[in-house]
C-alpha positions, 0 to 999 in steps of 0.5 A, a space after each residue: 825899148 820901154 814906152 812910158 804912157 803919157 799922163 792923163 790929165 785930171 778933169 773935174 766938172 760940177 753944176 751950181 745954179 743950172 739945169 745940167 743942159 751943159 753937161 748934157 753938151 759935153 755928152 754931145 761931144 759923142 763919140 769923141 769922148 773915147 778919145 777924151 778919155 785916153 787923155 784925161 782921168 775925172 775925178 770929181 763928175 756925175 760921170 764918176 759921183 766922186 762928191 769932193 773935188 782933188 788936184 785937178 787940171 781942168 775945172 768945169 763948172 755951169 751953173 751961176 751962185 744962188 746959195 751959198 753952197 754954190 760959193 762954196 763948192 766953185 771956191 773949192 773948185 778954184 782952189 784945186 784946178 789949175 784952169 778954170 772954165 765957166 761953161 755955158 750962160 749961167 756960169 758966164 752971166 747968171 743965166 736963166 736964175 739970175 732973171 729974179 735979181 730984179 726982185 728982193 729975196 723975201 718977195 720971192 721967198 713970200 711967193 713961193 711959199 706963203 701965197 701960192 695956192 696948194 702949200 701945205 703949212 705956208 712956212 719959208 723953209 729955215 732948216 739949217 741944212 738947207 743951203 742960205 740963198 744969195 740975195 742974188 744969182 752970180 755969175 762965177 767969174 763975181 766971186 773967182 778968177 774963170 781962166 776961160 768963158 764958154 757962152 751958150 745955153 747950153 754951148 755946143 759940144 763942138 765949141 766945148 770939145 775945142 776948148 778941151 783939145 786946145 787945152 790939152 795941146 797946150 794951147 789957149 783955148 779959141 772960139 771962132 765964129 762958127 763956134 760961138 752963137 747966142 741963137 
């Protein structure tokens, strides 16, 4: 009798306008990560340093939208993974970046590089390879369809790996109380 090995899963993960503490989550999730791992396959991750994102079936993404590289990486991301989950507060509210969209851009921009003390030239950086900034932080869910919403700053590993194995049992992924907490 031939056995046939199950498919693993793809498994993509990037981070936009965020710290990376949700991926230092996921990393939480210990020793659990081996048996993630005889399940699913990253392709595109800092785990892998794989830089474009392939067909996938799962999407991570923590970060919200302060450039427009940020838009363009989570609109690739939509376009090649089947489920999509905004991991963590950034990505599900704009987060921490998102406490200067009470101020214009050029006010910040102005700030931050002509009137703070110890800048060399005082000149607002305008090299085109430089990502334009958003006028203002995005959550990801403004801009693409999220399939599921992991809260948290950052969320526990616990919550991250129980939205992963509902996933990968074919169910809809659920967050109880125990799970969820903005504390």
């Amino acid at each position: 009798m031939e056995v046939t090995e199950k498919k693993k899963l793809k498994v993509a993960t990037t981070s936009l306008a965020g710290c990376f503490g949700c991926h230092m989550s996921f990393l939480d999730i210990d020793e659990r990560l081996f048996d993630l791992l005889e399940r699913v396959e990253f392709d595109r991750s800092p785990i892998t340093d794989i830089k474009e994102v392939g067909v996938c079936d799962i999407g991570l993404i923590e970060g919200g939208l302060c450039n427009a590289e940020n838009v363009h990486v989570l609109r690739e991301f939509r376009k090649q993974c089947k489920v999509l989950i905004a991991l963590g507060a950034c990505a599900v509210n704009g987060g921490l970046p998102a406490q200067r969209n009470h101020l214009p851009l050029t006010d910040i921009l102005s700030e931050v590089y002509l009137s703070s003390p110890g800048l060399g030239n005082g000149l607002i950086p305008s090299d085109p390879e430089l990502p334009l900034p958003l006028n203002q932080v995005h959550p990801i869910h403004e801009v693409v369809k999220v399939d599921v919403f992991i809260p948290g700053c950052p969320p526990s590993g616990d919550a991250i790996w129980k939205v992963l194995t509902d996933l990968l049992s074919g169910k809809a992924p659920s967050l109880g109380h125990g799970l969820i907490h903005y504390d």
